[in-house]
N, C-alpha and C positions, 0 to 999 in steps of 0.2 A: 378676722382679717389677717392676723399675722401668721396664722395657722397656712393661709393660703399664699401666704409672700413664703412660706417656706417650704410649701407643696413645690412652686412652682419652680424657687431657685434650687432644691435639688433635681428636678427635672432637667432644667437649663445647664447643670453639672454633667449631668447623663450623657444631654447632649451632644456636649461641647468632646467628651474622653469619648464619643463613639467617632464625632468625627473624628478626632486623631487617628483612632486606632483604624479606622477606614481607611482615613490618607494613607497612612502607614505600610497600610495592608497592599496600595497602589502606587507605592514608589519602585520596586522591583519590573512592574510593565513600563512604565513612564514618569517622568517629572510632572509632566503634563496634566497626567490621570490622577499623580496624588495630589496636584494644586485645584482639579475639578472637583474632584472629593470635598476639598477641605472648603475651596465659594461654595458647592451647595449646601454642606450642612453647615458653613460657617452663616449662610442666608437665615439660616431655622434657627440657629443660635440667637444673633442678632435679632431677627423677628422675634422669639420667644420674650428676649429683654423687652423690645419694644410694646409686646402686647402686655407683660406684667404693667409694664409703666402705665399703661395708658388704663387697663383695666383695673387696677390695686390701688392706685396712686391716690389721693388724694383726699383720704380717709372716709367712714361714714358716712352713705348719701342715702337719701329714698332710694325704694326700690326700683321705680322706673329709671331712675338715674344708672340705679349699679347694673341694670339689664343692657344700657345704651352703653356705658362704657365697656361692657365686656364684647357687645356687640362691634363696637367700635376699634377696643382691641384685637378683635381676632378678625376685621376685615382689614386692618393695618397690616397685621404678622402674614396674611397671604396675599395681599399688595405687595411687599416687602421681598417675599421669596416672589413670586412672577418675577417683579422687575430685577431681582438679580439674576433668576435663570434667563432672561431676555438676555442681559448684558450679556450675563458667562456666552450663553450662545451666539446672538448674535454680533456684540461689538468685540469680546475677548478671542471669541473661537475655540471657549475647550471643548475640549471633547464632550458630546452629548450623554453617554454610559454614565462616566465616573462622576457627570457633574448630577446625574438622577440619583444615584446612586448614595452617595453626599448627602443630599435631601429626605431620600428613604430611612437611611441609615439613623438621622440625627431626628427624624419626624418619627420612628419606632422606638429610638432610646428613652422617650418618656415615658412609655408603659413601667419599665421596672419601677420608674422612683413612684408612680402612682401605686402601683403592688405592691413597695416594700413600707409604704406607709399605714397598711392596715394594722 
């Protein structure tokens, strides 16, 4: 269990320094593009926390139990991002690119922390 609370928060680390360096990477086009950046994968980050919570959380259960909260987890963590890329798009208006972009970036940066755990 704990092995997995520490899979996940260094993933959610990954995340979080890819978005930066994304945003980062998008303040010389726009202000605009590097705050797109940083709601979409700040979406993945957020969602990330939220699905550990919800799937880790609450120590030892049956199996059916821990199939349903992971399940439950990870239909949260992509509720979570929909309704932020809804907002960004439709109620904020960023920019569509930098806010996908954002989302990709910080949705890919968990491969290394799973590879560099072996």
């Amino acid at each position: 269990m704990s092995a997995g609370r520490r899979l996940a928060s260094r993933a959610i680390v990954w995340q979080a320094g890819a978005t930066a360096l994304a945003s980062l990477a998008f303040i010389p086009f726009d202000v605009r593009d590097a705050l797109a950046t940083a709601v979409g994968g700040g979406a993945v980050v957020v969602a990330a926390i939220l699905s550990l919570a919800i799937a880790l959380g609450g120590g030892i259960r049956p199996a059916g139990v821990a199939m349903a909260k992971l399940l439950l987890g990870m239909a949260a963590k992509w509720a979570t991002v929909a309704i932020v890329l809804f907002l960004g798009l439709a109620v904020w208006r960023l920019p569509p690119l930098p806010l996908l972009v954002g989302v990709l970036v910080a949705t890919v940066a968990a491969v290394p922390a799973q590879l560099l755990n072996r």
